[in-house]
C-alpha positions as CSV (number, residue, x, y, z in Angstrom):
1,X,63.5,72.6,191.1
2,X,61.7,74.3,187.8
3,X,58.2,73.4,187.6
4,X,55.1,75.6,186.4
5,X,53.3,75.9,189.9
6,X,50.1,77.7,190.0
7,X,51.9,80.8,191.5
8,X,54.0,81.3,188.7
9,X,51.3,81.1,186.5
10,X,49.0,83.7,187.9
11,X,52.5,85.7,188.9
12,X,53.2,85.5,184.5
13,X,49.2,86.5,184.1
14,X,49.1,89.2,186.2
15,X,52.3,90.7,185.1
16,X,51.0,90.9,181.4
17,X,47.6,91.8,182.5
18,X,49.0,94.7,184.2
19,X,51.0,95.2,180.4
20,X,48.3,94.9,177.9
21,X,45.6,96.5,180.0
22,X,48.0,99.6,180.9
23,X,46.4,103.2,181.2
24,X,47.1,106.2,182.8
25,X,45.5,104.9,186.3
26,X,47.6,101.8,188.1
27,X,46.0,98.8,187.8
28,X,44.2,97.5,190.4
29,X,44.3,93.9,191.8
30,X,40.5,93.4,191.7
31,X,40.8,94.3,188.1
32,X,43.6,91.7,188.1
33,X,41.2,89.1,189.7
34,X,38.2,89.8,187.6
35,X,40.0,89.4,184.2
36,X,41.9,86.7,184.9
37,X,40.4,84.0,187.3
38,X,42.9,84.6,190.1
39,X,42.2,84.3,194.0
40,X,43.3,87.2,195.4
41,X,44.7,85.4,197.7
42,X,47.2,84.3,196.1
43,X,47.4,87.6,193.8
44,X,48.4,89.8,196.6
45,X,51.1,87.6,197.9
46,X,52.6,87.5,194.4
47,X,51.9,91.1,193.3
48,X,54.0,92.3,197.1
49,X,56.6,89.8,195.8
50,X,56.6,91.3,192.2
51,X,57.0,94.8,193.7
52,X,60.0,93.6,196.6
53,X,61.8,92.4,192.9
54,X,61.6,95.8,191.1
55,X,59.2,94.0,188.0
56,X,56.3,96.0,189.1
57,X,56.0,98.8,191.5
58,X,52.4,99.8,194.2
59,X,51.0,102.5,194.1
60,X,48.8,103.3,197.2
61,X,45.4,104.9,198.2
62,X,42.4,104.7,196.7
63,X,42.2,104.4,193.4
64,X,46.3,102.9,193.7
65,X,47.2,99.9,191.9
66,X,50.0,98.3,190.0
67,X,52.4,99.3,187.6
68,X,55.5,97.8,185.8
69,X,58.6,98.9,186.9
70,X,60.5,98.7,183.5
71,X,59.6,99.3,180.2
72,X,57.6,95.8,178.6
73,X,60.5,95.0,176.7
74,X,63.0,95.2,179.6
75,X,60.8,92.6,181.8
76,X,61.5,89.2,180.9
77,X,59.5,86.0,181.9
78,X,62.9,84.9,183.5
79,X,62.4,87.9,186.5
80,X,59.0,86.9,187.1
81,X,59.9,83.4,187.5
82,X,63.0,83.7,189.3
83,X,60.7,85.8,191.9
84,X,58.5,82.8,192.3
85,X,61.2,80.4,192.5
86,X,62.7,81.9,195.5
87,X,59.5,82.1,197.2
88,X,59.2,78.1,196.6
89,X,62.6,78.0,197.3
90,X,62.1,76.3,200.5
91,X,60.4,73.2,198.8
92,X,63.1,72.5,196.1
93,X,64.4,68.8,196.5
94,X,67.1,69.0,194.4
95,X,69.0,71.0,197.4
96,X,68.1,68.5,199.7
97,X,71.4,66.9,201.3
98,X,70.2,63.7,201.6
99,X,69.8,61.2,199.3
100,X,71.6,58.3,196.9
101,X,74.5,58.6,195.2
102,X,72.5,57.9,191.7
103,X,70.7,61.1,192.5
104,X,73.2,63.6,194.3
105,X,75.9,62.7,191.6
106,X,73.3,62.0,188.4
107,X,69.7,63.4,188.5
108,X,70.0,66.5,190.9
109,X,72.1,67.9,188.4
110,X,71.1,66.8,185.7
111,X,67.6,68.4,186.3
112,X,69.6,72.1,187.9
113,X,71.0,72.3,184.1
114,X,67.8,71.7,182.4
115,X,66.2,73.8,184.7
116,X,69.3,76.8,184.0
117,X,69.1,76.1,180.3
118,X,65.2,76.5,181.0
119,X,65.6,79.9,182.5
120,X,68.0,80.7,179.8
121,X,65.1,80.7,177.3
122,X,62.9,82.6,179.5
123,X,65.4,85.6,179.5
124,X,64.6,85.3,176.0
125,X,61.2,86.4,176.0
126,X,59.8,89.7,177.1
127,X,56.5,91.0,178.5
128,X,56.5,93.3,174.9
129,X,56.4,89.7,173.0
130,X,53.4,88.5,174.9
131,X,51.7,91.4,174.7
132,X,52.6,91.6,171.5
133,X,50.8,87.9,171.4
134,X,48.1,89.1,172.6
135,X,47.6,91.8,170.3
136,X,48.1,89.1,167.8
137,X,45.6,86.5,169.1
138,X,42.6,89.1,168.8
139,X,42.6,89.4,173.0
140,X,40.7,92.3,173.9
141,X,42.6,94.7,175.8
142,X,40.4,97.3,178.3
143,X,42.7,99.9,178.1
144,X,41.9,101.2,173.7
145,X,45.8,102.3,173.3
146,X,47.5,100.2,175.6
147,X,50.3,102.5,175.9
148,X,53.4,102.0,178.3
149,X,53.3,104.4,180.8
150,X,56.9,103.3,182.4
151,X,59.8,105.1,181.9
């Protein structure tokens, strides 16, 4: 089922806090928590996630961090979602093989398409755009240049 849970929230948030604040140093999840409002424990379990997907990759030791692993414009709010969908996969009702014929036949598909043409609009929209956004809005960024550092 497509719905805007807290974890996809702070997943989308993090992702572009890691964009717009980029530097030559990863960034680091505290950094992540401190900007943005987000328990860290929920950060961490998204960030792990994030990285097992190929959106963003770890870097360890002490002064490791975060990175993206694709340019901003090749990241799309569709592959951060999609990563958070799967971890909720396991509470989605609309697989559930129970129910009434009104909802197995009508409403459980009804909502998969909306939530397909949903995702369909999300591929639409890179990390580059919100940053871009950002940069738009008059959001402060910590990093002066806010150069991307992926190749």
């Amino acid at each position: 089922m497509f719905r805007l849970s807290r974890k996809t929230l702070f997943a989308i948030e993090a992702v572009l806090d890691i964009a717009y604040h980029a530097g030559p140093a990863p960034v680091q999840s505290r950094e992540i928590t401190r900007r943005q409002g987000i328990p860290r424990r929920y950060l961490e379990q998204v960030l792990q996630n994030l990285v097992r997907a190929g959106v963003l990759t770890g870097v360890r030791g002490p002064r490791g961090g975060y990175r993206l692993a694709r340019e901003r414009r090749r990241i799309t709010l569709a592959d951060i979602v999609g990563v958070i969908l799967e971890m909720e996969a396991r509470d989605d009702p609309t697989d559930a093989a129970d129910g009434s014929p009104l909802g197995l036949e009508v409403v459980r598909p009804l909502w998969r398409e909306m939530a397909d043409e949903c995702m369909e609009q999300l591929e639409k929209i890179t990390i580059q755009d919100l940053c871009n956004r950002a940069r738009d809005a008059g959001v402060e960024s910590e990093e002066p240049d806010r150069v991307d550092y992926t190749i």
